[in-house]
C-alpha positions in Angstrom: 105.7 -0.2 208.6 104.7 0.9 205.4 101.0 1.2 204.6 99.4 -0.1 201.2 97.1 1.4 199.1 93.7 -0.8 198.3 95.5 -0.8 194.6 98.3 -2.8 196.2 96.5 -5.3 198.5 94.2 -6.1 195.5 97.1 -7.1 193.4 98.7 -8.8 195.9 95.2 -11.0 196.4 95.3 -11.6 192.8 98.5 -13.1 192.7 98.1 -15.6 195.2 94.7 -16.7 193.6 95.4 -19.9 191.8 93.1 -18.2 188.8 96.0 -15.5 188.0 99.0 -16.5 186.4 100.4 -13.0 185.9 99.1 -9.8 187.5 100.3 -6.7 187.1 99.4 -2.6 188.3 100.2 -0.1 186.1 99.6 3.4 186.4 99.3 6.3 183.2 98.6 9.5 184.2 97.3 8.7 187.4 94.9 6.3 185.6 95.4 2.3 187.6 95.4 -0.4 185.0 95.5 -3.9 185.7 97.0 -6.4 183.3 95.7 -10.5 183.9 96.9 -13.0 182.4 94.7 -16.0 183.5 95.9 -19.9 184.4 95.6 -22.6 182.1 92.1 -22.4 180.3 90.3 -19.9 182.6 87.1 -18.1 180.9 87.2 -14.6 180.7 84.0 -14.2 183.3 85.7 -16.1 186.0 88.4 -13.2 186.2 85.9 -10.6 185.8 84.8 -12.3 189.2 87.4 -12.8 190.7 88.4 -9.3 190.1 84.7 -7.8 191.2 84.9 -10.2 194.4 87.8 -9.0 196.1 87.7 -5.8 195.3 84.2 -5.4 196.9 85.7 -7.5 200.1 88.2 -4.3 200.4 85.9 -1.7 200.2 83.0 -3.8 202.1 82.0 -1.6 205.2 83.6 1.1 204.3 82.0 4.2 202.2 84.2 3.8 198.9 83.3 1.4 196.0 85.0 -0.2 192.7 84.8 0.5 189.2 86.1 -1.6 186.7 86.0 -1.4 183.3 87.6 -4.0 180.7 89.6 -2.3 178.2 91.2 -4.9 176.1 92.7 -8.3 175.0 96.2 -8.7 174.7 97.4 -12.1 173.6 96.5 -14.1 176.8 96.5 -11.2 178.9 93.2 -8.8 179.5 93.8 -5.1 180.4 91.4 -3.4 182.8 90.7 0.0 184.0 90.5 0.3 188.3 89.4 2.5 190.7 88.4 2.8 194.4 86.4 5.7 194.9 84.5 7.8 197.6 80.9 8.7 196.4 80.2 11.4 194.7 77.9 12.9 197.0 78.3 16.7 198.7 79.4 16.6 202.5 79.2 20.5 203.1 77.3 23.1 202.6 78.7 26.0 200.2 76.4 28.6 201.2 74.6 28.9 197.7 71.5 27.6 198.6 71.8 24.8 196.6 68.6 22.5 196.1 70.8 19.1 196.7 72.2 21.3 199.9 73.5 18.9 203.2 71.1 20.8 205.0 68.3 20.2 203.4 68.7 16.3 203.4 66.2 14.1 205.7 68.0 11.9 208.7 69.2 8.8 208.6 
């Protein structure tokens, strides 16, 4: 069975979403762009939607998060800027006696 990144289950979302005429994933030095085209009349928000919406039901429950960023307008077709990422937040302690250290952090 092969297993699919959250890049590839969001694209196939998209493309069954009656919203989305065209969707497309491609990937520039490691960078995830995603290319919409929307159906019929759509406004521009209502993919930006869309697009926030089920990428944050991926990620929901889980510690990553999304980060999209609108790059440009193509004819019909507008060009976004993706990511699923972990936070940025230090998970070990490096033994510099940091002031942000693990070990210094209150429980949860």
């Amino acid at each position: 069975m092969k297993s699919t990144t959250l890049y590839e289950r969001l694209t196939a979302q998209l493309k069954s979403s009656p919203v989305c005429a065209d969707v497309r994933l491609r990937t520039f030095a490691g960078v995830h762009f995603l290319y919409l085209q929307p159906a019929d009349d759509r406004q521009p928000h209502e993919l930006d939607g869309l697009l926030e919406q089920m990428a944050n039901e991926l990620v929901k429950e889980t510690e990553w998060f999304f980060a999209c960023h609108f790059v440009r307008c193509s004819g019909g077709t507008r060009v976004y800027r993706i990511q699923f990422r972990v936070p940025d937040v230090k998970s070990f302690c490096c033994g510099n006696q940091c002031p942000q250290c693990i070990l210094l952090r209150p429980k949860r």
